[in-house]
N, C-alpha and C positions, 0 to 999 in steps of 0.2 A: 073698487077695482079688484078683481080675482090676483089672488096669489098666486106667482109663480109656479107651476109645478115641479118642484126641486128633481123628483126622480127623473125626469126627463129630460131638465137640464145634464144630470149627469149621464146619462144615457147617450144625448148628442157628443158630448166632450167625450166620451168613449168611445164614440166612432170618429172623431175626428181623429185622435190619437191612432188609433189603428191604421187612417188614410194616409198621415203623416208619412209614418212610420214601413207602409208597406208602400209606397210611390217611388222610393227606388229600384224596389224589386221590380217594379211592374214596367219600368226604366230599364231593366239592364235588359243587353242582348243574349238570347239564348246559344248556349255553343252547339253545332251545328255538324252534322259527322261531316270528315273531309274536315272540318277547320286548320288551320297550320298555330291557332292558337296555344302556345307551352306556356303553362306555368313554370316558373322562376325556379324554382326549385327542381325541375325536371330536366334545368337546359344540361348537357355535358361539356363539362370544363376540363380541359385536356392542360397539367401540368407542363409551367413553362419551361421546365430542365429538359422533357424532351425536345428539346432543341438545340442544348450540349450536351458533351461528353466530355469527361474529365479523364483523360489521359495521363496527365503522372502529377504527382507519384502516382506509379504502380499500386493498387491495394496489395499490401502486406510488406512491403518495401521496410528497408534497412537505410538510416541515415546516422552518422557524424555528429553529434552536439555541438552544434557551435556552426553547423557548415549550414549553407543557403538550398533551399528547397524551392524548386521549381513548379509552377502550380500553372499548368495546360490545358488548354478546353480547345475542343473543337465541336464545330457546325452539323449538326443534324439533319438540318435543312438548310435553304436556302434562305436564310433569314437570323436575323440578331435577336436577342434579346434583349430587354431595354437595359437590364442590370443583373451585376452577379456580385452579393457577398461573401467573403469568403473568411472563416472562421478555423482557428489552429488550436484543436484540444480546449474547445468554447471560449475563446478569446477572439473577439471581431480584429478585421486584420485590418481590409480594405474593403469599399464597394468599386466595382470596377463597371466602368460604361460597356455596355454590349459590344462594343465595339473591341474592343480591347479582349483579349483569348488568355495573355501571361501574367505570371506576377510574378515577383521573387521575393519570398518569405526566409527571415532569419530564424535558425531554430536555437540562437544565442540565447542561453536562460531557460528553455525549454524542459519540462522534467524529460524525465528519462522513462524508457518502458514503451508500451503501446499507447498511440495517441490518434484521437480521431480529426483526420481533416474533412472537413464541411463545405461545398460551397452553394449557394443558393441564386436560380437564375429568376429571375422574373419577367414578365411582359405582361403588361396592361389587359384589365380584364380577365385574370385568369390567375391560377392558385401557383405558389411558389413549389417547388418539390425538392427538397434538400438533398444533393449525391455525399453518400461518404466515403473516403477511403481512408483505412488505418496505415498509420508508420510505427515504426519500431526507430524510437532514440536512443543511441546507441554511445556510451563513453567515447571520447576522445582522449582517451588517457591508453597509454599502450602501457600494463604495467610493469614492473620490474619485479623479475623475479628473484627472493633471497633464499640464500641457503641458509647453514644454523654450524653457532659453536657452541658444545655443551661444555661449561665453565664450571659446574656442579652438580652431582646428585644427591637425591634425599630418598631415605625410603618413603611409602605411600601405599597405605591399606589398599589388598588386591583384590579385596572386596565389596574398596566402594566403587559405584559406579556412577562415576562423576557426574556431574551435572553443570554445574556452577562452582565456580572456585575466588578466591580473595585473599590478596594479603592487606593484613593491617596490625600496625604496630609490632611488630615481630611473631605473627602468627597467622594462617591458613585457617579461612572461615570455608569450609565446604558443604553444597549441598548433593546427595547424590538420590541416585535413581531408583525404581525396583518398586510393584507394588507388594506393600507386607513389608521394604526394607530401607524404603524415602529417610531420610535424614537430613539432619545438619548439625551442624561437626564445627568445634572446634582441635584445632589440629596443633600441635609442635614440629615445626619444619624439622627440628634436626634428626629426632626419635622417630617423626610419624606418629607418635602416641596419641589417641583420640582424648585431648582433655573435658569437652563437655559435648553432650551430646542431647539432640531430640528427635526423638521416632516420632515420626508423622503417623494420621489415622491408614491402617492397610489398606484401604480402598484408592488412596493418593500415590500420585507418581510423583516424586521431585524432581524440579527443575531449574531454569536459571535460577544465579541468587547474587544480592548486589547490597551493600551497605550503604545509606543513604539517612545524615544527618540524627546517625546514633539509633539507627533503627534497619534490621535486616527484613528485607522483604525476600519472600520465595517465592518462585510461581509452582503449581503444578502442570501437568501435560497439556491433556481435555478433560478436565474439569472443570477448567474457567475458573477458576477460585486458586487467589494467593494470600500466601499467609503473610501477617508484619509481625514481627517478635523487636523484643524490649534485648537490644545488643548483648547488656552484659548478666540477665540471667536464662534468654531464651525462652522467655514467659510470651507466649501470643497474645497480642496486644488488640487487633480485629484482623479484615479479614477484605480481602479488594476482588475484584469482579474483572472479568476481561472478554469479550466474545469468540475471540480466535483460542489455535491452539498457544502453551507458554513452554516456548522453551529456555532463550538467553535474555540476561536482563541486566542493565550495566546503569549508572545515572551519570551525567554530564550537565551541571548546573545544577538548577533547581529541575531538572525531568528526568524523566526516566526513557530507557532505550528499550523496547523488547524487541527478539523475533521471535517467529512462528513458524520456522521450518521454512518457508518461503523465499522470495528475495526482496519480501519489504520487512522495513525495521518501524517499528511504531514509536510516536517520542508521545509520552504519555506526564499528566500531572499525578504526581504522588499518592496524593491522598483518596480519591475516586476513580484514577486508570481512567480518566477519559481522555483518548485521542484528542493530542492536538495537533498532528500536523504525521504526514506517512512520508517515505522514499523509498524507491525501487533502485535494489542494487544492481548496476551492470558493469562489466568490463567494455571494452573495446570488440567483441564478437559474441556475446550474447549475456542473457540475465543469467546473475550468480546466486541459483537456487541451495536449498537445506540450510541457512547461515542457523548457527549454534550458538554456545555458550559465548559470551563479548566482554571486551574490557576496553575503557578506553584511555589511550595509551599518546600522551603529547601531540593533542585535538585531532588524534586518527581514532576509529571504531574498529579494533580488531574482532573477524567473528570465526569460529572455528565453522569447516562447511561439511558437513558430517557424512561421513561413508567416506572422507579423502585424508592426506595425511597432510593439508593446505590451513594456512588461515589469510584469507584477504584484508587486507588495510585499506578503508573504508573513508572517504571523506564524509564526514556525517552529515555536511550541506545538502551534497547534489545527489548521493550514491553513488559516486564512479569510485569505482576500484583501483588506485592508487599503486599495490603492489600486490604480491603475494607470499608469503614465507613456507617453502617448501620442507616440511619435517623429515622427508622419508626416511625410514632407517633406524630412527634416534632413538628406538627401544631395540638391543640388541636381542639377538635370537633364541638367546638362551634363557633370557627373563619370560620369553610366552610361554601361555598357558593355555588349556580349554574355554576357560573362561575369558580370556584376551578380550576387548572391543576397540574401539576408533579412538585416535586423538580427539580427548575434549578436554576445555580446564587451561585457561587463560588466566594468569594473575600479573598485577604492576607491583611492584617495591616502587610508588615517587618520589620515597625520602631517599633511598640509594641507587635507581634508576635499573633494579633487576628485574628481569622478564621472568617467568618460569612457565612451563608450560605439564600437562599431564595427560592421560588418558582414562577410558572406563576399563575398569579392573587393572589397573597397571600396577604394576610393585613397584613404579621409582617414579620420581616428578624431577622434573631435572630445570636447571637455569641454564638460561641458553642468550646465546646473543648472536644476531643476525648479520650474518655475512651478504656481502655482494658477491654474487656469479661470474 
């Protein structure tokens, strides 16, 4: 019997595969001009929000901490939606059935600042489309304003320019300002006499300055780089990192507080300045921008707010502004000079419970204790 012819065997099984393989094509219908045939991807899906409209809050609106927000949708059409989530500063609140337009949301706990409400409508078959509108949380604290009694003064070089100030153990750790004239200073309250001193590289501005577990940390301006020195010989020990600008810098625990000229305060860890946690300062009628030099002063955050003669007391939880201590005046008229600047320069005494407070270029630092109005 003849052998198989193998190439031909494979030859037929090569056109079988091909027959296979092309019998659906030869199966499908061809598209047709005139067809109403859409691919899937062509159809238009018309977002289901246009079918509400969020009516309040108002975008840009002004609320209360603590007061209840109303959240209103009205009809686009003549038709519901099946569902609307609704989201307070990315926090899911509620879903509400189509049916349902209101809700009332608590902004009990809510930070403070600008905040975004979201709501999202859905209906079947079709893409969600999220409405925003921002609010502005606003303190519930109406603060008190204090005056001031100066109980003493001290002299104080008129040529520094403050920055950061401290008292500890009977002595004024300061750091002050100026590129080519940054410092930090140890001080004698009663003489003013600069007992030890370090010039920073001229290129650096000095700024807040805070002692924290036998180590002074500085910050500078914008250069993002603070320095840590060894307390009692002023020896720089390294060197910490921050993204913003550094102006006040106070510690409360184990963290650190800075601000940045802004009205959020950053609480930061020690040893790497990494963010852990921010708050925005507000009063009762708007954010309390430029916060300064800080101390904090029996679990308040004092911060001087610069270009004014104010320092706000600061609850370090929420940022509401608590009060305010009104300076004006308390450098009389005959101590100015050309060189004159702003109240800045907060320190505590909490072994004898003395306040003092100073200025940039000021020739006196005075202690003072705050009156009620």
């Amino acid at each position: 019997m003849k052998a198989p012819d193998m190439k031909l065997i494979k030859y037929c099984s090569f056109l079988l595969i091909l027959f296979i393989l092309g019998a659906p094509a030869c199966n499908s219908p061809e598209k047709t001009a005139g067809s109403s045939t859409t691919p899937e991807k062509d159809k238009i899906i018309l977002p289901a929000s246009e079918l509400v409209e969020l009516n309040t809050p108002e975008d840009g609106m002004s609320i209360s901490s603590g007061d209840d927000l109303t959240i209103s949708l009205s009809l686009l059409e003549d038709k519901y939606p099946d569902s609307v989530r609704v989201f307070l500063d990315g926090v899911y609140l509620t879903t509400l059935p189509g049916s349902e337009l209101e809700y009332i949301a608590s902004t009990q706990g809510s930070r403070l600042g600008k905040i975004p409400l979201k709501v999202q409508a859905y209906e079947q078959g079709k893409r969600p489309r999220t409405i925003t509108h921002f609010i502005t949380i606003l303190s519930d604290i109406e603060p008190e304003v204090y005056s001031y009694r100066v109980k003493n003064m001290y002299p104080h070089d008129k040529n520094a320019y403050t920055q950061g100030l401290l008292y500890h153990e009977g002595y004024f750790y300061e750091s002050t300002g100026g590129e080519g004239e940054s410092t930090l200073r140890k001080v004698d309250p009663e003489s003013g006499e600069v007992l030890k001193i370090h010039n920073l590289e001229s290129k650096f501005f000095g700024e807040g300055l805070v002692l924290h577990k036998e180590r002074l940390f500085q910050l500078t301006w914008t250069h993002n780089v603070g320095f840590v020195y060894d307390f009692e010989t002023f020896r720089e020990t390294r060197r910490v990192h921050y993204t913003t600008q550094g102006w006040g810098l106070e510690a409360i625990g184990n963290e650190l507080v800075m601000s940045d000229g802004t009205n959020n305060l950053y609480f930061l860890e020690p040893d790497y300045f990494t963010v852990l946690r921010s708050i925005r300062v507000f009063d009762n009628n708007e954010a309390v921008w430029q916060l300064n030099e800080l101390e904090y002063i029996n679990g308040e955050l004092w911060a001087n707010i610069y270009m004014t003669d104010r320092i706000a007391r600061i609850d370090p939880d929420t940022g509401k502004v608590l009060a305010y201590l009104d300076l004006s005046g308390i450098l009389p008229r005959k101590y100015h000079h050309p060189d004159l600047e702003q109240l800045n320069g907060i320190a505590w005494d909490d072994v004898n419970n003395r306040l003092f407070v100073t200025g940039k270029n000021w020739p006196l630092l005075f202690e003072i204790e705050p009156v009620k109005r």
